[in-house]
N, C-alpha and C positions, 0 to 999 in steps of 0.2 A: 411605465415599465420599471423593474427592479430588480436591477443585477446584483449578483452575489459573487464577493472578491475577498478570499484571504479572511473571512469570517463577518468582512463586510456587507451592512445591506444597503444598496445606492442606488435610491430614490432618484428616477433623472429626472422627470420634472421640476422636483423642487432642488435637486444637485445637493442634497440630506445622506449623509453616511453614516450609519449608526453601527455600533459593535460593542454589545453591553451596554453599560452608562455613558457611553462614549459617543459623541456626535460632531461631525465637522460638514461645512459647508465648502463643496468644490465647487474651482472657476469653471465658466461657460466652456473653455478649453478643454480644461481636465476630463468634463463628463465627454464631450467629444471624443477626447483620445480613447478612454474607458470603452465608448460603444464600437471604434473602432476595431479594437481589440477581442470584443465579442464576436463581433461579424465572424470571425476566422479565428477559432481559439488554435494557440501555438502555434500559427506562423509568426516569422519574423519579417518587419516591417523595415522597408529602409527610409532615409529622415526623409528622403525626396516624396516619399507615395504618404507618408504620415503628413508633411507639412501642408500635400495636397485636400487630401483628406479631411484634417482639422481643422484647415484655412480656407478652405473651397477656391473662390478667385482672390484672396488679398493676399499680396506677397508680403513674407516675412520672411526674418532671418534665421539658421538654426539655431541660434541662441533664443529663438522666443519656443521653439520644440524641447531647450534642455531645462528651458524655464518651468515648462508645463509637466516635465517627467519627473522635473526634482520637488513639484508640489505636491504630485499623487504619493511619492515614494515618502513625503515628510510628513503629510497628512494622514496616510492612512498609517505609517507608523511600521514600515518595511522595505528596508533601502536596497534590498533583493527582490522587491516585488516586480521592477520593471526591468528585466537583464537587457545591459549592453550590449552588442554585438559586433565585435570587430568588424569594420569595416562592411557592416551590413544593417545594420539599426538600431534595432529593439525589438525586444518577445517579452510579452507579458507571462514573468514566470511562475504564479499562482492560477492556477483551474478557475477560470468565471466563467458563470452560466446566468441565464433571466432565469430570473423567479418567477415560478406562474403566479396571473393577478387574483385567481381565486382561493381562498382561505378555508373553504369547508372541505369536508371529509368528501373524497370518493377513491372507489374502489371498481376497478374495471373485472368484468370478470372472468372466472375462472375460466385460463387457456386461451383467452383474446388478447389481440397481439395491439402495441399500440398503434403501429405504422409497420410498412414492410422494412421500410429505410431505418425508423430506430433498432427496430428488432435484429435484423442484420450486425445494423453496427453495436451492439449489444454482444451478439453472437461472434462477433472478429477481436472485439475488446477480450473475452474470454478467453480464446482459444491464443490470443497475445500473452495471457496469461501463461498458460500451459506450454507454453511452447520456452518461456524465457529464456528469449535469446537479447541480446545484448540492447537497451533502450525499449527490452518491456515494460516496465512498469510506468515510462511514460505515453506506450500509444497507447497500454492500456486505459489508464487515466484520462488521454485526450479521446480517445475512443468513446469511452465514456460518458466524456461530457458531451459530444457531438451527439448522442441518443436522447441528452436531455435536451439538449439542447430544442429537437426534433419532437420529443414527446413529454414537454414540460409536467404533464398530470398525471402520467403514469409511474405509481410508486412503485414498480419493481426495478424500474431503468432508475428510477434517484439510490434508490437502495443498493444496484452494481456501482453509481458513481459514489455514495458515499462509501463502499469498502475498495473502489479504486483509491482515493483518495487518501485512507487509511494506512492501506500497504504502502504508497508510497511514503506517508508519512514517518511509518516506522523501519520500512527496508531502505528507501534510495530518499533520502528528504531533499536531498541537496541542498540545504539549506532552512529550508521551508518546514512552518510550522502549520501545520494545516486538521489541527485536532477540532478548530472551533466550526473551520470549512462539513467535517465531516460528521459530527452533532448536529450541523443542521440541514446538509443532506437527507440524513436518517432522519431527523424528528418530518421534515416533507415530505420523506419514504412512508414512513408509517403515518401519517396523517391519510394518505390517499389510499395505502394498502396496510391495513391492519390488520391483516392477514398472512402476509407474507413474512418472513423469518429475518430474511436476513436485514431489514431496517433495525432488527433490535438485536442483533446481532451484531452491526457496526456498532452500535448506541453502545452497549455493552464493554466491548471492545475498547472504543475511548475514553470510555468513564475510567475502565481501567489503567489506560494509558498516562491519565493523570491522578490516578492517587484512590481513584473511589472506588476502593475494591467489593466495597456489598451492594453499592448499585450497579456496577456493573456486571456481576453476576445474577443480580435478578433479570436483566436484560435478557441475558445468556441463556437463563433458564425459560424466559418467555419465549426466545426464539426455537430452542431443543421443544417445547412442547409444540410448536407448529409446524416442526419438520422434525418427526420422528424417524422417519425414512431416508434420512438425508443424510449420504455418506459425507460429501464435501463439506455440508453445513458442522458435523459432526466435528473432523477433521481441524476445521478452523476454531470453531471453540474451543477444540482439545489445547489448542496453544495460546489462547488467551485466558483460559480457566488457568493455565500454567502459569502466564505473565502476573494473573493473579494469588501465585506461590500457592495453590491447590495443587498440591502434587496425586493428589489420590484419585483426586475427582477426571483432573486432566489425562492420567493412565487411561480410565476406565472408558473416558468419550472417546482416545484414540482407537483402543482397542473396540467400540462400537464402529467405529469408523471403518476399520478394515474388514469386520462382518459385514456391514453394510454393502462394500465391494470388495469381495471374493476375488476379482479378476485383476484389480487394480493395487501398486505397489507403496502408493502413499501412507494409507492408513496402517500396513504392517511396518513398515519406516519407522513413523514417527512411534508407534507402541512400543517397537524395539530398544527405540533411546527410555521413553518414559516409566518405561515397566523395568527397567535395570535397576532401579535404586531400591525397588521393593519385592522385586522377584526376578532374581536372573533367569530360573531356569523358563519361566513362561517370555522372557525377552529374548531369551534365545530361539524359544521357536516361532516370534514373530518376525527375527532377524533374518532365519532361514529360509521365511516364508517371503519376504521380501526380496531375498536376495534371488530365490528361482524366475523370482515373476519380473526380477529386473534384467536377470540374463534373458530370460526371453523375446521382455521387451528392445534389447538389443538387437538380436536376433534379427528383429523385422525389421527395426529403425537403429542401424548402430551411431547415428549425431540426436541422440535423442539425449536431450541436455543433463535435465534432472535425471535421467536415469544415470548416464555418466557420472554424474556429479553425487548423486546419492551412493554409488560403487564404493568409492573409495572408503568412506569411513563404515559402509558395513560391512566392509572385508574385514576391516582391524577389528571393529567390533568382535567379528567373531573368530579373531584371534590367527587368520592369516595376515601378519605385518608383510609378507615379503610380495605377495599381491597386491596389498592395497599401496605399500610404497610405490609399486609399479603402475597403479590405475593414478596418482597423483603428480607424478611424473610425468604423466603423457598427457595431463589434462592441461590447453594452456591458456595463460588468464582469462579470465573474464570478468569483462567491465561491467558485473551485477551481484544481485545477490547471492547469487549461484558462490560465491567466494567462500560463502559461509560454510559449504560443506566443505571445501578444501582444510579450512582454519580446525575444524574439528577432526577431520581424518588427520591433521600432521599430527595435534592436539592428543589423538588415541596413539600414534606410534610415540611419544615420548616428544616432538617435534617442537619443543615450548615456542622457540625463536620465531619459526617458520606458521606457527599458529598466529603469536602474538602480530607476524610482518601481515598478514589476510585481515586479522581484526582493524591493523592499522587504519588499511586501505578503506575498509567499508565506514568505519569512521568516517574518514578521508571525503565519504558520499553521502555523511546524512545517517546513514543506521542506525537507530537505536534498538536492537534488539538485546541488549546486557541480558534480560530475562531469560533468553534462551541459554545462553550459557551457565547463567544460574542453575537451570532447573536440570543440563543436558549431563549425566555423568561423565560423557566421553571427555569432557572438557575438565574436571578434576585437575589434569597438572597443570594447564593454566590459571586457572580459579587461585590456584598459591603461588602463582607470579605476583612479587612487589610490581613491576610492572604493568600486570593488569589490574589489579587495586588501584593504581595511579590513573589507567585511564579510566576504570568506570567511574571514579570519582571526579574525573575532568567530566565527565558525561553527563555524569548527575547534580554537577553545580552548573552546567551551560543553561 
């Protein structure tokens, strides 16, 4: 068996961890604990059901359980990998899953499902997605893992976990660095389904994320050729072709995006912001075009988050401040990344302080999206904040 931890891979027969040029041998405990952990990814364990567990009948003391947490945590070289739990244990707080044991290419085919039970949980990770309400982007990600968990050979379920794993990395990290996790999700996406878009599509995405902006756009571009048709996929590129300071390229896949769905308010969203730096007046009618299909969307679902949260800053966008101060005022925190649009509606009223206190906070959780605000014009009066200079540059030396 070979689980996969924080970019690790851990051999448990032979108790062999490797990550890159990097190899350590764990004690017979450690891999115990490790497979503990798998069993039930993101519960939290208390010391009493963990000493059972890893000690089966020999009593020990909790000091040989803090012994064994503090060797995973120094060995593998992440002292946030195992969080404490007041008065409740330990939760393994990096995404592990087993590696499947086969190496060669397969490819399930088209419109076969892997299991009823992954597909499902597949289907609930997503709609966790869309819904973003508060501790989304970690069921989505445990969501996630529990599909591979279920359907270790099917590359489209590795290809949802490695862009669960993504998002989390770069909207809620809380800490966690998890680019190497997600490279190799995606490269066992695409080994099984080399068909499917979105494995090169995460790939893409974190190549970008660390620096390699021409590979990671050829990614990108592999993935847009296999999903022509694909609003969402469109959508998502559109902000990572941006991450990669393509401002033109990143316009024009938003703007496919919201063709793509007509009915849907995302893709007119995001063109709105993108297409302002090169052409107001066509940002203006993606903004208006957004803004109908969000009132509506209200209409039917008025807690309907994103769309709440997208209101405010297309109000000021299109130049009603005394609205959208009033959609931002009624809207109240929330512990996600949903913050991000409050930060830019204060951001477009003039609201520098009240921008710069939202950016704090997502800080505060791990975000690294700086990119966004680079590329977003509504953000302009913070961009010449001394004080946002100050943090992106804390950001970008962490």
């Amino acid at each position: 068996m070979v689980l996969v931890l924080d970019g690790w891979r851990i051999d448990v027969p032979s108790r062999r961890a490797e990550r890159g040029t990097r190899s350590v041998v764990l004690s017979p405990r450690a891999i115990r604990l490790v497979q503990v952990f798998a069993e039930a990814p993101g519960e939290t364990f208390s010391r009493d059901t963990l000493l059972d567990r890893v000690w089966l009948d020999v009593t020990v003391s909790d000091e040989s359980l803090s012994q064994v947490v503090s060797e995973l945590r120094r060995k593998l070289d992440n002292r946030q990998l195992i969080a404490t739990i007041p008065r409740g244990g330990y939760r393994m707080a990096a995404p592990l899953l087993r590696e499947a044991g086969a190496s060669g290419t397969t490819t399930r085919a088209e419109g076969s499902v892997p299991s009823i039970e992954a597909y499902a949980l597949c289907l609930e990770a997503r709609s966790c997605l869309g819904r973003a309400y508060e501790g989304a982007l970690r069921d989505f990600t445990a969501l996630a893992s529990q599909a591979v968990a279920l359907a270790p050979d099917d590359g489209e379920t590795r290809a949802l976990y490695a862009m669960a794993l993504l998002k989390r990395h770069i909207y809620w990290s809380e800490g966690a660095g998890l680019i190497d996790s997600v490279l190799i999700e995606a490269e066992a996406a695409i080994r099984r389904a080399p068909d499917h878009a979105e494995g090169y599509l995460a790939t893409g995405a974190a190549q970008i994320a660390v620096g390699r902006i021409a590979a990671g756009q050829r990614e990108i571009a592999k993935a847009l050729s296999l999903a022509r048709g694909d609003a969402q996929l469109h959508l998502e590129a559109a902000i990572h072709v941006m991450a990669a300071g393509n401002h033109r390229s990143a316009a024009a896949l938003a703007v496919r995006a919201a063709d793509l769905d007509p009915a849907g308010s995302t893709g007119d969203l995001l063109a709105a912001r993108y297409l302002e730096r090169q052409d107001t007046a066509r940002a203006r009618i993606h903004a208006e075009r957004a803004l109908r299909k969000i009132r509506s969307e209200l209409e039917i679902d008025p807690t309907a988050l994103r769309a709440l949260y997208g209101l405010g800053p297309l109000l000021a966008q299109l130049g009603d401040a005394q609205g959208a101060g009033a959609v931002l005022d009624s809207l109240p925190h929330q512990n996600s990344p949903l913050e991000y649009y409050r930060a830019l509606g204060f951001a477009r009223l003039g609201d520098v302080s009240s921008a710069l206190e939202r950016i704090d906070f997502l800080l505060s959780r791990g975000w690294r999206g700086f990119f966004s605000i680079d590329a977003d014009e509504g953000f302009r009066p913070v961009r010449q904040s001394a004080r946002f200079r100050r943090l992106q540059r804390e950001l970008m030396s962490a």
